[in-house]
C-alpha positions in Angstrom: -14.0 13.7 -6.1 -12.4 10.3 -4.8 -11.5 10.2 -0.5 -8.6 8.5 -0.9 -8.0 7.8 3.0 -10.3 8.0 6.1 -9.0 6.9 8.9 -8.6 7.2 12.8 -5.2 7.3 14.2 -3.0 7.9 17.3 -0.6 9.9 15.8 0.4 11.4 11.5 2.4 13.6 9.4 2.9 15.1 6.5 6.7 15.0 5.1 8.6 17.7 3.1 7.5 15.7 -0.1 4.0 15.7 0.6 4.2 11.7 2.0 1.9 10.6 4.7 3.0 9.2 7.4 0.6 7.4 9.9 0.4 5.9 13.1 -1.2 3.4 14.5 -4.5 3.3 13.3 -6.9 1.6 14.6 -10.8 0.4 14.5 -11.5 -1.1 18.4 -10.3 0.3 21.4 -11.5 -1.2 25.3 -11.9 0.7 28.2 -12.3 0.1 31.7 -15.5 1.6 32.0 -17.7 4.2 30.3 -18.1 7.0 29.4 -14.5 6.6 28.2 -12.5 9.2 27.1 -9.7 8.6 24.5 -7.2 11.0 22.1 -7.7 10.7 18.6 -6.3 11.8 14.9 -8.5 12.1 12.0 -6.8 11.6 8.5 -8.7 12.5 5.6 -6.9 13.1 2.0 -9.5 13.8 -0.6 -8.3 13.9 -4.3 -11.0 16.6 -6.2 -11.8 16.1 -10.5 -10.3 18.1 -12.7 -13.0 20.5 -12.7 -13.2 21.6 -8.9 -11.8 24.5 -8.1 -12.2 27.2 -5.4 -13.6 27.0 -2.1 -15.6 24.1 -0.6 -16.6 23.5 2.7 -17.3 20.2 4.8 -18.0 18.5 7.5 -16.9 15.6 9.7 -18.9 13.9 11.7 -18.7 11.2 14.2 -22.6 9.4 15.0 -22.7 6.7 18.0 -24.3 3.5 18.4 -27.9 5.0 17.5 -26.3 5.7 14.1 -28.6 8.8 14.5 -26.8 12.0 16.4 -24.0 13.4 16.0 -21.5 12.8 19.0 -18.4 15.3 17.2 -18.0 17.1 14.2 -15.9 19.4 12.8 -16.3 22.0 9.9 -13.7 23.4 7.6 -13.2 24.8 4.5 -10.7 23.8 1.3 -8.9 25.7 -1.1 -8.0 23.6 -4.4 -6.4 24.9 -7.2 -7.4 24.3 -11.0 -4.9 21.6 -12.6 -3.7 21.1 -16.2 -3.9 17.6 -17.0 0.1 17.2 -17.2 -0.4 17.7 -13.1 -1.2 15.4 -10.7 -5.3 16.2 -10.2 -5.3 18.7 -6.3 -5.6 16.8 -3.2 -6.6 18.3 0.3 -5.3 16.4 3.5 -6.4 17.0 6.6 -5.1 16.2 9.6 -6.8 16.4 12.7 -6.4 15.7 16.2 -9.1 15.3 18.4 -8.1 15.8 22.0 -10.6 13.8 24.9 -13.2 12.2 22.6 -16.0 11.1 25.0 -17.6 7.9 24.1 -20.8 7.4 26.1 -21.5 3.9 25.8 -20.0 0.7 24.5 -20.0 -0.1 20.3 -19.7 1.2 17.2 -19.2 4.6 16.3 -19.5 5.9 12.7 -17.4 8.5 10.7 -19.1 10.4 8.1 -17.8 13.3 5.5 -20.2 15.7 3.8 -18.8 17.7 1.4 -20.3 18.7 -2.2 -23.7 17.8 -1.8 -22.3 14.3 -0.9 -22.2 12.3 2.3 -19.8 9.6 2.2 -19.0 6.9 5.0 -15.8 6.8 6.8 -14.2 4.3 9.5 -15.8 3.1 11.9 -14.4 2.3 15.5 -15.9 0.2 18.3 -15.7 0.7 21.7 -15.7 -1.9 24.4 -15.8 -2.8 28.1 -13.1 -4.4 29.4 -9.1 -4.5 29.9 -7.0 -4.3 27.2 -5.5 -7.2 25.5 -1.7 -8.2 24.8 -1.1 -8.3 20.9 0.0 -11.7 19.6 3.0 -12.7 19.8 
């Protein structure tokens, strides 16, 4: 099993052809004040070995600053299909939105997949006090 993206997002697609399409992602935002609340899309695209098959379930998970408890998480299920190896190997994308995140407090929150037995680390996205910024020029 290989997670071939992890990422947060404002906005993304899948195409007719299977392409993703994605929209600004991102890894800071600033807010006026806290708790902030903020819209965000999750975009996870795992690619599973040759020998996973059937159902697996997983979780998402989104831990603040304390890097200890949970502040959202989501649970779902997969369905991949056996592959011959003159296939591409199954892949399972997920796209998620996630409507009025509350962040508590200012800095880093942590993404986090379990699935299989396995917890792997995702983004990460900081939070921060203050007005936002113009882009450079």
């Amino acid at each position: 099993m290989y997670v071939e993206t992890f990422l947060i997002c404002d906005a993304a697609r899948l195409d007719d052809w299977g392409r993703l399409h994605v929209n600004a992602q991102y890894h800071q935002l600033t807010a006026p004040g806290f708790p902030a609340k903020h819209d965000l899309v999750l975009v996870l695209v795992v690619e599973w070995d040759r020998g996973d098959h059937g159902r697996y379930d997983f979780a998402v998970e989104m831990l603040g600053p304390d890097g200890e408890t949970p502040k959202v998480g989501l649970r779902g299920q997969t369905e991949v299909d056996a592959r011959p190896d003159d296939r591409p190997r199954a892949r399972s994308p997920l796209i998620q939105p996630m409507p009025d995140v509350v962040f508590e407090t200012p800095g880093e929150y942590r993404f986090r997949l379990k699935v299989k037995g396995r917890t792997i680390d995702g983004p990460r996205l900081y939070l921060r006090e203050g007005e936002p910024v113009d882009a450079p020029a």
